[in-house]
N, C-alpha and C positions, 0 to 999 in steps of 0.2 A: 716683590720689589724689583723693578728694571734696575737695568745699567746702560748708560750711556754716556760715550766717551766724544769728548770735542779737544781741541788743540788750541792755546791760545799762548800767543810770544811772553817767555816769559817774565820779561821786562816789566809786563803789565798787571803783574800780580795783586799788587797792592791796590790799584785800581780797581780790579775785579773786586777783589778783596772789599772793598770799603762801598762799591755799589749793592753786593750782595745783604753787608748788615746793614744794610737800611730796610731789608725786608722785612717783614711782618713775622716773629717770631723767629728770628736770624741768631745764634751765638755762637762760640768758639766752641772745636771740641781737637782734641789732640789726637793726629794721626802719625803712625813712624814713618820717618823720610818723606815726609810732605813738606811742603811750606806752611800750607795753612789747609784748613777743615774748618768747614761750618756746616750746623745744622740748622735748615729754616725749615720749622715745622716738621712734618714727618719726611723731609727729604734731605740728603746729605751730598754736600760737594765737595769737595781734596783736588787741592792743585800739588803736581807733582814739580819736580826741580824741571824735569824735560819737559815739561808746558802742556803734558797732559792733563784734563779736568773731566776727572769722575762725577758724574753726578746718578745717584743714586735714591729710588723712594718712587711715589707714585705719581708726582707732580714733575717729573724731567724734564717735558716737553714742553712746558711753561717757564720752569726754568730756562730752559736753552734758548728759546724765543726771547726772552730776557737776556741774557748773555749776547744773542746774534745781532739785537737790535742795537745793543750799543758796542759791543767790541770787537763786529766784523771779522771776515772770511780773508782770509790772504789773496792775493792779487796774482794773477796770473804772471808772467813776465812780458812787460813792453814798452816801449821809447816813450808814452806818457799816459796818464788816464785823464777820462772827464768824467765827473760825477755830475749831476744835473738835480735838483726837489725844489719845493713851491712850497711855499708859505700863505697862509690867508683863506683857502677854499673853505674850507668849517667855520671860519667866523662869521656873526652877527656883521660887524660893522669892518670896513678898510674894504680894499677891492682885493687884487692879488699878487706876490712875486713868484719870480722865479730866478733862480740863481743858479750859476755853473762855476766849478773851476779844473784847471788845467792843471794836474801835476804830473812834471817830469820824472820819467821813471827810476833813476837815481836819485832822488829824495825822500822817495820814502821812509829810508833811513832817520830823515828828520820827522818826520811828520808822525811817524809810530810810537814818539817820546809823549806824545802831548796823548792827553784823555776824548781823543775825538769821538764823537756819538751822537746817534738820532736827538736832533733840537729838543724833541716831543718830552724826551728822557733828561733834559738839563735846563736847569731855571738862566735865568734871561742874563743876570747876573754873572754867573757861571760860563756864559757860552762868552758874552764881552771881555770877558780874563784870558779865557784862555786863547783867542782870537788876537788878542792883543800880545801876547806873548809867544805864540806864534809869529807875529808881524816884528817881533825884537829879535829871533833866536832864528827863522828858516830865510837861508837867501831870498830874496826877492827873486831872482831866476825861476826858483822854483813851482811858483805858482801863479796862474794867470786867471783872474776871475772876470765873471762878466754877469750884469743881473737885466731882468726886464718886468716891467710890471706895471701895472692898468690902474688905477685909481677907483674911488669909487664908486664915482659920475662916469667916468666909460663901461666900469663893469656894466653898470645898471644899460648904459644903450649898448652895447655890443651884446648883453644875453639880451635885451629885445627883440635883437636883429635874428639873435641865431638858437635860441632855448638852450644851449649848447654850451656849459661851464666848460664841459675838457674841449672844446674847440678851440677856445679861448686859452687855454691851460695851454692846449700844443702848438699853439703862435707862437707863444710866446718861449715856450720849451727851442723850437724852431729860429729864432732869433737869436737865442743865446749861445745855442750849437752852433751857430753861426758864427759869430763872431769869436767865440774858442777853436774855431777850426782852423782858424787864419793865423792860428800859433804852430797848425801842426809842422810837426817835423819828424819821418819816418811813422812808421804804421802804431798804431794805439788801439785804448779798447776803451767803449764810452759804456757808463754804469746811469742807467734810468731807471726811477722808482716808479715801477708801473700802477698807472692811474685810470688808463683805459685799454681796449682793446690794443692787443701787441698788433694785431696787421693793420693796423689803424695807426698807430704812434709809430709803423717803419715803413707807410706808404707819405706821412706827412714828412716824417725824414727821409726822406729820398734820396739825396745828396750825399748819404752817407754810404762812400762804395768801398773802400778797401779797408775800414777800419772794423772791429769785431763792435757790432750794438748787444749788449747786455739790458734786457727790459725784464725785471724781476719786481715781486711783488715786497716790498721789506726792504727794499734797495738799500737803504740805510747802513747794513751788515756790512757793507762797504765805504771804506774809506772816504773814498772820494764822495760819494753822493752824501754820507752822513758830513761832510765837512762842507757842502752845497748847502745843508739842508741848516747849518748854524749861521752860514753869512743871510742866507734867507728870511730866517726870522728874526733878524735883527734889523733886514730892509722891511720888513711889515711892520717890526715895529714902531718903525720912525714913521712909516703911514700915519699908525694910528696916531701918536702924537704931534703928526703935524695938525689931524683932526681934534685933538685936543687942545691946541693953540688956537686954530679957529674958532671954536664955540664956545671956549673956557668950560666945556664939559669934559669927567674922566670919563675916558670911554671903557668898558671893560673887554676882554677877551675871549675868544671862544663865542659860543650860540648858546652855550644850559647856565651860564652866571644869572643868577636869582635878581642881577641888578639891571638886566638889559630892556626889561619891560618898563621900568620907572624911566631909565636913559632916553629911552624915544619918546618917552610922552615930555620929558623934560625939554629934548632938542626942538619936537614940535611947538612946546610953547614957547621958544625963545624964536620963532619963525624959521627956524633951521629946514629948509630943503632936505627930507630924507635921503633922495638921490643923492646927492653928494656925499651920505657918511655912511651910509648902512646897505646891504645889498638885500633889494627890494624884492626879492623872489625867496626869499626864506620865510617859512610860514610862523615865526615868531615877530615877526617883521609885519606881515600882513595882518596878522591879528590884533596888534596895536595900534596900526597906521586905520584901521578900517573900521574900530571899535568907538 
């Protein structure tokens, strides 16, 4: 059996707490001077009062990844972060966003109250609550967002132009660091969820000279980028449902929904222009359109 120990504020207890029994074979068990114990499956976790989390068993490292993805590494100290993630690359249908925000670095205090975590890990529902409750409870000062994103008629011509999705992906990354930057004030540290080649993704941000670029795979484990990555999928999915108002078809999510084969034979025979809803270079895409 390993052990492995991680550190997590312990404000957030319950939170963890209530992410963990959702797992598959997750229950209570009584530990002395813990807060709380659970065993999920053959492995075992104990949060202590001082925000240490034991995790013990043969599965730790999946645990943890679990744990990292949604409630984040502590933030270095500095006068503000930007988190930067994208919304849309893996789907069937919509083209793509990207989303950034600015927070000042005496805020954080607010912002550690609320459940922030990778989109991937919070249903849609979920992510608009707590967004929204954010937007009643943290100064406006404290955070400055900026989104950019391609539709699904450009996607389609601009990967003709260029075979090149993360090219497209780092324009637009490029754009939105752009216009967060025009907030800055004294030196910061920018959190990117790496998507491509790091000397790739800090040759196109060029412009970025005196602040610290953090290009990490997981990005999410971080505040800021997992709180980029909920405003983002909430602007994809107003995509999708503006495509859904145009054709009066629901359109589904993701590329593996069992529904997206019948959806585009459905849009083709209402004369719907694929280009416009769906991104034409995914081979569930082409095996419909071409069948």
């Amino acid at each position: 059996m390993s052990n492995t120990v991680i550190r997590i504020d312990p404000k957030r207890a319950e939170d963890l707490k209530n992410l963990l029994l959702r797992q598959k074979g997750a229950s209570e068990r009584k530990v002395n001077n813990a807060l709380w114990s659970l065993k999920i499956e053959e492995n075992y976790v104990t949060f202590y009062k001082s925000g240490k989390v034991l995790l013990q068993g043969k599965e730790t490292s999946r645990i943890k990844e679990l744990i990292g993805k949604t409630f984040g590494e502590r933030l270095e100290s500095a006068n503000w972060y930007i988190g930067i993630d994208e919304s849309g690359k893996g789907d069937t249908f919509g083209g793509i966003v990207v989303c950034g925000v600015m927070i000042r670095g005496d805020c954080l205090r607010y912002l550690e109250k609320f459940p922030i975590r990778d989109s991937k890990a919070m249903k849609d529902k979920w992510i608009e609550a707590v967004l929204k409750d954010i937007e009643r409870k943290v100064p406006k000062s404290c955070i400055k967002k900026a989104c950019a994103d391609i539709n699904a008629e450009n996607y389609n011509r601009l990967y003709d132009l260029t075979k090149d999705v993360n090219l497209l992906l780092l324009s637009l990354y490029r754009k939105v660091l752009s216009k967060l930057l025009k907030h800055r004030n004294g030196k910061g540290i920018i959190y990117i969820d790496r998507f491509t080649d790091e000397e790739r993704t800090k040759k196109f941000l060029d412009f970025v000279k005196e602040d610290k670029l953090v290009i990490e795979s997981g990005g999410e484990k971080y505040l800021p980028v997992a709180l980029a990555s909920m405003f983002a999928r909430l602007k994809f999915k107003k995509q999708i449902k503006d495509i859904e108002k145009s054709t009066g078809v629901q359109i589904p999510l993701g590329s593996s929904d069992e529904r997206i084969p019948l959806v585009l034979i459905e849009l083709r025979n209402k004369g719907i222009d694929p280009k416009k809803v769906a991104k034409l270079h995914f081979g569930n895409v082409n095996k419909i359109l071409s069948g």
